[in-house]
N, C-alpha and C positions, 0 to 999 in steps of 0.2 A: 683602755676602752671598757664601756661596763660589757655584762655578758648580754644573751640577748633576752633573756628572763626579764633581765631589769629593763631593756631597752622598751618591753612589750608592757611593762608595768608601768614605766614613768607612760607612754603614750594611753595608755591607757584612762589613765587618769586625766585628762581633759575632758570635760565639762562637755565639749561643741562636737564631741569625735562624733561622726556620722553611726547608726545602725549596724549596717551593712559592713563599715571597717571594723566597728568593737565585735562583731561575731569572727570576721574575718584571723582578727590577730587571739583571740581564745581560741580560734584551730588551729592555727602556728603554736600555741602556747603547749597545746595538748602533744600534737606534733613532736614539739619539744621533750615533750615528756617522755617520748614513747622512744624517744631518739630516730625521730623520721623527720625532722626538718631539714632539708637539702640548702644548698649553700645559696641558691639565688632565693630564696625567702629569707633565709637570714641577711640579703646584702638586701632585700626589697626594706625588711624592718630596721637596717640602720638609715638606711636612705629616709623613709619616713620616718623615723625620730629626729635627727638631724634636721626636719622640714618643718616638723609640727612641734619639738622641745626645745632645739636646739637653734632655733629660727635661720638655720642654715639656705631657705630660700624663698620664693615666694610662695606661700599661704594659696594651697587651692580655693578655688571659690566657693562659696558657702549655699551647700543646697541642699534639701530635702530627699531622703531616700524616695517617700511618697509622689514629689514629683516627677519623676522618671517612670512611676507607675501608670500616673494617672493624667489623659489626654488633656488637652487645650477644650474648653468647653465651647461650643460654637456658640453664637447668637441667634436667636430665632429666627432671623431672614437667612442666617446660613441653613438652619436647620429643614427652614419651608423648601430654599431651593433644594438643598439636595434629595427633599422630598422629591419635587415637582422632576428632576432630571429621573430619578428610578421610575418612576411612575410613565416618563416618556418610554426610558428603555424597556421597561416590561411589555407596553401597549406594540410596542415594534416589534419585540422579542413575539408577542403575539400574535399578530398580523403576519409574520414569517412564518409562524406555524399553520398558518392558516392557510395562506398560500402554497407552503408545501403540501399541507395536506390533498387542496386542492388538484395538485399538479401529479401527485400520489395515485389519487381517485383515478383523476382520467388516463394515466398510465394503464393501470391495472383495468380500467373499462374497455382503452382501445389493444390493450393485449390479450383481452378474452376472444374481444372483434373477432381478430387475426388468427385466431389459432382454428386449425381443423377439426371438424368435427365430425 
């Protein structure tokens, strides 16, 4: 079996390796260096070379680091509506303050009323 240097280099060298994995295995790589790679990183980079050189099983699916960043972009009738629903909750959202406020007032009115003086 090659060592895991090599196993990190042949994977390396494909062309479609995601971002995210090629920064991933240059920290295993350094790791390596420093002799602080622990044994389930090294069983994680034989498993991926075996997967992705070795075509040992099926080929995860192919997808953009960028996608997982960046959201579904809505359509502008989604975008009106969810205007139009914040716009309801705020106006309720305000209308409760108001009436608190209101109910606040006359509290504080009918408890001046009441007290002796």
């Amino acid at each position: 079996m090659k060592d895991t240097t090599a196993l990190i280099d042949d994977i390396l060298a494909i062309d479609e390796l995601l971002p995210s994995t090629q920064e991933d295995l240059e920290d295993f790589k350094r790791d390596l260096a420093e002799n602080q790679l622990g044994k389930d990183d090294r069983d994680y980079i034989a498993a991926l070379h075996e997967r992705l050189v070795g075509g040992g099983g099926v080929p995860a699916p192919a997808s953009n680091d960028d996608e997982e960043e960046t959201p579904e972009e809505d359509t502008i009738e989604e975008l009106e509506a969810k205007i139009e629903h914040l716009k309801q909750a705020i106006a309720e959202r305000d209308e409760q303050i108001a009436d608190l406020a209101q109910q606040l007032q006359a509290t504080q009115s009918g408890a001046g009323e009441s007290e002796p003086t």
